[in-house]
N, C-alpha and C positions, 0 to 999 in steps of 0.2 A: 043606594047601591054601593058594594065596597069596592075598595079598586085593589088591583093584584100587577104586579110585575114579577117579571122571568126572566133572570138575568143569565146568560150564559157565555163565559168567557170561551173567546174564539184565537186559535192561532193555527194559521194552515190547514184549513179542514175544508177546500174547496170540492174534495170528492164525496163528504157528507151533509157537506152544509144545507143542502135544498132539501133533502130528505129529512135532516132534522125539523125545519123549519117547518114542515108538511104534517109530517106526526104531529108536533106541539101544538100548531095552530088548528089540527083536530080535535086535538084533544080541551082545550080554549075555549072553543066553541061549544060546545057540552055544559059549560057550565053558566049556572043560572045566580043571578044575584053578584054578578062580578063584573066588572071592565077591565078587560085586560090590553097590558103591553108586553111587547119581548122587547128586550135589550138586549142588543149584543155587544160585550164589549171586548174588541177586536185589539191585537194587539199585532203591531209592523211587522209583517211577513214576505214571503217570497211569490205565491200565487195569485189567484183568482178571487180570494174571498170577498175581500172589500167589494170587489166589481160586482161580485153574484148577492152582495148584500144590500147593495145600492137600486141595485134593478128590483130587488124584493121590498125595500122600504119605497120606494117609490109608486107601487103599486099598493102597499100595503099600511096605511098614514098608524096604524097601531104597531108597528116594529119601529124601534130605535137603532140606531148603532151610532157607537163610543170609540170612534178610531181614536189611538194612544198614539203617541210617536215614536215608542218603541216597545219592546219586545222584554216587558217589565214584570213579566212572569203569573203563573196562573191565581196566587192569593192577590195582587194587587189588582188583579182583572175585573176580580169579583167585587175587590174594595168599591174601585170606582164607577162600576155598578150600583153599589149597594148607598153610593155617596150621590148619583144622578138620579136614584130612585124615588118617589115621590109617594109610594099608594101604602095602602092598608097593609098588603102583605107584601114579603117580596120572597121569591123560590130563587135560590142558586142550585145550576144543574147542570154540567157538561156538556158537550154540543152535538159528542160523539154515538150518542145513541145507547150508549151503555148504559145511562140515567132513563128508565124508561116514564117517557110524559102520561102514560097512563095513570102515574102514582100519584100524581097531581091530584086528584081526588080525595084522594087518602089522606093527604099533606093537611088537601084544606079542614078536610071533619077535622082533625085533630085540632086545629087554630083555633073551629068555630066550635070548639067544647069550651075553649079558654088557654090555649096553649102558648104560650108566645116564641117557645120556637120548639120546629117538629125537625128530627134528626132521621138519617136512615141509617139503617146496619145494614152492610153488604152482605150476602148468604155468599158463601161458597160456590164458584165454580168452575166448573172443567176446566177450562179455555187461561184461567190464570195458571201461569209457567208458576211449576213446585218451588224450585229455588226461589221467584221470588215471593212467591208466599211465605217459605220458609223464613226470611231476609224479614218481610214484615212481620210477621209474629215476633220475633225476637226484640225488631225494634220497640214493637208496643210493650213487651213483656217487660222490656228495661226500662222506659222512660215511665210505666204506671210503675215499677220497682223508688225511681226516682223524684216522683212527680207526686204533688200532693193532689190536682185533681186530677179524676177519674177520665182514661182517655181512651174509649172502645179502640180495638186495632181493626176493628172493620166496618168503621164510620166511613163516611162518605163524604163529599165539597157535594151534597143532593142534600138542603134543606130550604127550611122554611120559616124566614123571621118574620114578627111583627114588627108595627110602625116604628115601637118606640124601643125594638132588640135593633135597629135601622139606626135610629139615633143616638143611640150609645156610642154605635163603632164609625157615628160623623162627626160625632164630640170630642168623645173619651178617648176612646181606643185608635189612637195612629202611630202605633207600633211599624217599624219600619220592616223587621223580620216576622212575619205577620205568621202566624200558625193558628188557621181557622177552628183545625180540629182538636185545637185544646181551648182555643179564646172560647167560643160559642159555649163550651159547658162549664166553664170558667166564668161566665156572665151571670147566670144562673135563671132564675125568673120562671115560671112553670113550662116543664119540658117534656115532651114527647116521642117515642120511638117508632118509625115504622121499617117493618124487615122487607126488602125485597132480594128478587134475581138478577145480578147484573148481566145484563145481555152482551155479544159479544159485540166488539167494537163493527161496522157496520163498513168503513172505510177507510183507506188510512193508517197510521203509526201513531201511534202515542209521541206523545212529544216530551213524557219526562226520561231524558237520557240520567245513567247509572250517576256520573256528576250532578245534577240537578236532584235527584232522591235523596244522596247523601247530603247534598246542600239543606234541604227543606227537611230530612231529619235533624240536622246539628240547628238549627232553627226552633225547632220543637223541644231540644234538648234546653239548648240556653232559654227560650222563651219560660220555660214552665220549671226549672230546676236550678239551685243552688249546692246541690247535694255530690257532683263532681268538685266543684270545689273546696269543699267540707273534706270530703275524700283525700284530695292532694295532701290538706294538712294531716290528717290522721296516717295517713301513708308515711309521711315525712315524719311525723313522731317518731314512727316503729320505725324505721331505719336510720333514726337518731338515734332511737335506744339500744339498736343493733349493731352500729358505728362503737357505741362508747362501751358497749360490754364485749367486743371483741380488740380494742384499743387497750382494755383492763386484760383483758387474756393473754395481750400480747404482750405487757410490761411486765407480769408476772413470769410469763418464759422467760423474757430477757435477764430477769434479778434472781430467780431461780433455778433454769434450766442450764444444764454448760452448753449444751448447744441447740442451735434454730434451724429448723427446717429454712429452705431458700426463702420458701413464701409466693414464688413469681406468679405461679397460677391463682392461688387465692387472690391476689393482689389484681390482675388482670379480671376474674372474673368480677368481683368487689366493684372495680372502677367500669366494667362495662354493665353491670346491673345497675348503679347508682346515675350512670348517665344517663343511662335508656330509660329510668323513669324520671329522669328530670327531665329529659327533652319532651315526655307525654304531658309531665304536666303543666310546662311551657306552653304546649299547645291547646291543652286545656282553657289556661288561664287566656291566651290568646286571643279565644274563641269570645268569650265573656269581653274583653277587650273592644276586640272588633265590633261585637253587636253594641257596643256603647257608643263606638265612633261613628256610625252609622245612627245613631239617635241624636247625637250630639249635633250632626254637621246638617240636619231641619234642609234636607235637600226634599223634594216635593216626592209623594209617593208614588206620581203618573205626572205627564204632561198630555193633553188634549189635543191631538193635529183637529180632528174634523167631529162634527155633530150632526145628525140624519135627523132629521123629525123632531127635535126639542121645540 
């Protein structure tokens, strides 16, 4: 019999959490030739979860939970998951209902063809706000402009690795600015697509604020690209080359013209074009910086308060 884990990274989600747990573990039970666990790995919040999650693994010795000590964000959730996991397969899947456990199915035929990791495309719907739809298309549009591997802009944190796509990212991969949705088809190994409907969230708030989007975009940037920095330099060429052919223009007025314009707005415009892209690529360069000192300084990806059922 193979065994199967379902990992779902939790933060404040005490008004869907039993409901979630209710669907998946119906859906669990449906399937033949498997043992299954959920894992949930919890991360330091303000409500009920932990409590409502304690009464449910208590009652229920195939549910896990992975209390964190703190509030370490949804890719490291899934990491340390995917690092306590032990079976055949393991499903990452949101806790919010929007991943519907029905597709669980689907996940698995794809594995048991030979797949070793099955991906989902979100389809379009209603209920996602235009702007930000609008906001992610563009990001994707850029960073596949930027990025040498291929990164769908309506993938989903809803798939499905095998043992040994598992062991790679316990080994190999502990990246500290972790961006799932380009690492996993970046690993490469035989992979599979399945499209679903995202359902609408069930209860609750999303808990990625406009800060935290932007953060886990500029992640996915520096994770998978060198090509802004490539940029900076070539930027800096042409306005070397622009510097020194208007410097020539302007020694030639001086030796041949009897008289010069003031100059003050050119001069003004000049020094505020040439700072406003120094300070962008300052922060550029920054960026790359930062994610280096953040690898550099091997501070642990999670820390462990409590363990349920290990």
């Amino acid at each position: 019999m193979r065994t199967l884990t379902v990992i779902a990274p939790v933060y404040n989600e005490e008004e869907v959490i039993l409901d979630f747990y209710r669907e998946l573990k119906r859906e669990l039970e449906k399937l033949s030739g498997y043992r299954t666990t959920i894992l949930f790995s919890v991360g330091r919040g303000t409500d009920k979860t932990l409590e409502i999650l304690k009464e449910v693994a208590e009652k229920d010795r195939a549910v896990r939970v992975l209390y964190l000590s703190a509030r370490c964000g949804h890719q490291m959730q899934l990491l340390a998951g995917v690092d306590h996991a032990d079976s055949d397969a393991v499903i990452m899947m949101d806790s919010d209902l929007q991943h519907p456990p029905s597709l669980i199915l689907k996940l698995l035929a794809e594995f048991e063809n030979g797949n070793d990791v099955v991906y989902t495309i979100r389809e379009e719907t209603q209920e996602q706000p235009t702007l930000r739809k609008l906001c992610s298309d563009i990001f994707y549009f850029f960073l596949n402009l930027i990025s040498d591997v291929p990164i769908s802009g309506n993938a989903a944190d809803f798939r499905l690795i095998s043992r040994r796509v598992a062991d790679v990212f316990k080994k190999d991969v502990r990246e500290r600015n972790l961006f799932l949705r380009g690492i996993v088809p970046w690993i490469g190994f035989n992979q599979a697509a399945v499209r679903f409907t995202a359902h609408p969230r069930r209860a609750g708030t999303s808990k990625y604020s406009l800060s935290r989007l932007i953060t886990f975009g500029l992640s996915g940037v520096v994770s998978f690209s060198r090509k802004p920095l490539r940029l900076t330099i070539l930027t800096g060429l042409l306005f070397a080359l622009f510097g020194f052919l208007y410097a020539l223009f302007t020694i030639i007025q001086y030796l041949f013209l009897e008289s010069l314009p003031s100059g003050y707005a050119t001069l003004v415009v000049l020094l505020s074009l040439f700072s406003g892209f120094q300070l962008i690529f300052l922060g550029i360069i920054g960026e790359y910086v930062g994610a280096i000192f953040d690898e550099v300084k091997r501070r642990p990806h999670y820390i462990v308060d409590e363990k349920i059922n290990f």
